[in-house]
MIDOBA-280084 format. One record per atom (N, C-alpha, C, CB): residue in one letter; x, y, z. Coordinates in steps of 0.001 Angstrom, whole numbers, plus 500000, padded with zeros to 6 digits. Last residue first. Glycine has a CB too. Layout:
REM residues N
AXYZ/...
//
This chain:
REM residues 76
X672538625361340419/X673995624804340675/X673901623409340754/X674690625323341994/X671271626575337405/X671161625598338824/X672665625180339085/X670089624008338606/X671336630073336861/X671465628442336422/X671376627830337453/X672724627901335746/X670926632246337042/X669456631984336344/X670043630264335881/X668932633400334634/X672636633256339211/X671369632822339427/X670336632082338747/X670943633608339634/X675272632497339075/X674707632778338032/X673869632497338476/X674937632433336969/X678449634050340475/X677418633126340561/X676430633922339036/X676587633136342443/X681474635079338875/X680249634887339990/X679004634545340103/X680017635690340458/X684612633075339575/X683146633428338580/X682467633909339248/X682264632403337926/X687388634911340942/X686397633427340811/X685480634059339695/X685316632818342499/X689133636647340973/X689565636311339771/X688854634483339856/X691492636632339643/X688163639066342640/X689027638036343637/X689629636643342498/X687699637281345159/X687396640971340782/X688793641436340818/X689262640169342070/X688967643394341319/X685201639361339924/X686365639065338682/X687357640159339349/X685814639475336703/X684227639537342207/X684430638176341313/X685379638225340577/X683424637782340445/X683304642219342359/X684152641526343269/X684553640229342536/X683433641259344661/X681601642226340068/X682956643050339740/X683542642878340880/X682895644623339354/X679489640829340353/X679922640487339339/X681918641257339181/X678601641016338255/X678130642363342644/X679470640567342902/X679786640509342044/X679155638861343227/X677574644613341164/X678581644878342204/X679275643344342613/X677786645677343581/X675590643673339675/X676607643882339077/X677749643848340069/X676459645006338360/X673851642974341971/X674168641758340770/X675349642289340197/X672930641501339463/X673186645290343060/X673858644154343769/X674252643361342982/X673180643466344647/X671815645826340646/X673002647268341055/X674029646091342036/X672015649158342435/X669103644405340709/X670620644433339484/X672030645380339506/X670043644962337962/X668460645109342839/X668824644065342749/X670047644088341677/X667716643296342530/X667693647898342511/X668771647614343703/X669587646661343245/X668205647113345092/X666191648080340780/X667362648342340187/X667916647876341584/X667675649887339497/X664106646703342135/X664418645983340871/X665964646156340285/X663386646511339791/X663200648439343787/X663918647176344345/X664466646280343005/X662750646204345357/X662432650533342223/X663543650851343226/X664277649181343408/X662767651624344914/X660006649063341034/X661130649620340246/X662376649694340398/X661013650567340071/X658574648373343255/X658784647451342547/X660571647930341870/X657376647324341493/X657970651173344074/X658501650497345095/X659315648916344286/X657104650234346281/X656372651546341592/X657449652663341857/X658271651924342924/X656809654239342430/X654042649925342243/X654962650224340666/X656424650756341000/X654147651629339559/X653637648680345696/X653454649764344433/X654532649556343111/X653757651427345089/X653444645404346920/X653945646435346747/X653598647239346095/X654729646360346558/X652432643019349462/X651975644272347792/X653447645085348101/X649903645896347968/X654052640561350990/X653938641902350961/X653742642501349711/X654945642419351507/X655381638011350481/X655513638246352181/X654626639741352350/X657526638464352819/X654860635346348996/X654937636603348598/X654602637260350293/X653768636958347181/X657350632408348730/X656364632916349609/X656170634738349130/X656984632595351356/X659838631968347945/X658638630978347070/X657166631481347972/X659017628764347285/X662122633145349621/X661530631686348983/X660297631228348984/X662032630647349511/X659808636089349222/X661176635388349935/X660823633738349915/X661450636012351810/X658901638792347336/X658574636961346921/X660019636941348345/X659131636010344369/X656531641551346891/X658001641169346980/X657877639792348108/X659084642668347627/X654508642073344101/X654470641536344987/X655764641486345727/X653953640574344684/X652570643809341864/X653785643437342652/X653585643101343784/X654674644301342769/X649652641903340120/X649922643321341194/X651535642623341789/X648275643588342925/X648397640663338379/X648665641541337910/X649813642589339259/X647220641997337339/X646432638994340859/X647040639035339466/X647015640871339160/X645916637935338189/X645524639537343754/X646605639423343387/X646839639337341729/X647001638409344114/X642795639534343466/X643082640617343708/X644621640681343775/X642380640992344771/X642196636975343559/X642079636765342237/X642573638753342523/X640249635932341408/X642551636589346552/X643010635647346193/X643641636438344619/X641901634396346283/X641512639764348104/X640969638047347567/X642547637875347006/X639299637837345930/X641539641906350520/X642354641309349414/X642532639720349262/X643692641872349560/X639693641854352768/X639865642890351945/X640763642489350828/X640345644013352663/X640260639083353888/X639117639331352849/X638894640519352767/X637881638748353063/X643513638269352298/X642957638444353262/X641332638915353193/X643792639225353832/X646634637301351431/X645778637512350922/X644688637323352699/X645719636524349444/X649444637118351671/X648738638342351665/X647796638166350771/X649486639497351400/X649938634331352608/X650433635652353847/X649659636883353128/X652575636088353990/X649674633195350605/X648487633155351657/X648954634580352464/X648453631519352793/X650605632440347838/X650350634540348174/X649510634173349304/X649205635927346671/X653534630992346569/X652447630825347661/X651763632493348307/X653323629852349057/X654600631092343291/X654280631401344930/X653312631392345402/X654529632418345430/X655956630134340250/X654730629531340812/X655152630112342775/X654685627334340338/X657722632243338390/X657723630808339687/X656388631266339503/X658638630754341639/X659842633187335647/X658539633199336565/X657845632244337227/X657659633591335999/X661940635777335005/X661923634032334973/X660355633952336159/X663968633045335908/X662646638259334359/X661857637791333484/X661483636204333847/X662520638026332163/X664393639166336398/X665397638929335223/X664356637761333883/X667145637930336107/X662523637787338719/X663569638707338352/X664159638256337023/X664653638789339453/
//
């Protein structure tokens, strides 16, 4: 998300209708560090704006409870 790019584990979906090398290039949706499920372009897209629609929405609880709100792309 937000362009930063891990290293995941794709066993859960890979299978011998879908190799290994049948993952590059293709969405995937990732739960720690595990790809759990393909996805389509369009399914990618939806979950993409969700995310950043949720990102903005703590960003504007945060600053009306007057904490910071988190910053995913730093280490705590």
């Amino acid at each position: 998300m937000g362009g930063v790019r891990r290293t995941i584990n794709v066993a859960f979906i890979v299978d011998d209708d879908h190799p290994v090398e049948a993952c590059l290039g293709q969405w995937v949706l990732v739960h720690i560090g595990f790809a759990m499920s393909r996805i389509d372009a369009q399914e990618a897209e939806r979950t993409l704006a969700l995310l950043t629609e949720l990102g903005e929405a703590q960003a504007e609880m945060a600053a009306m409870a007057g904490t910071p709100a988190l910053d995913n792309d730093r280490p705590a």
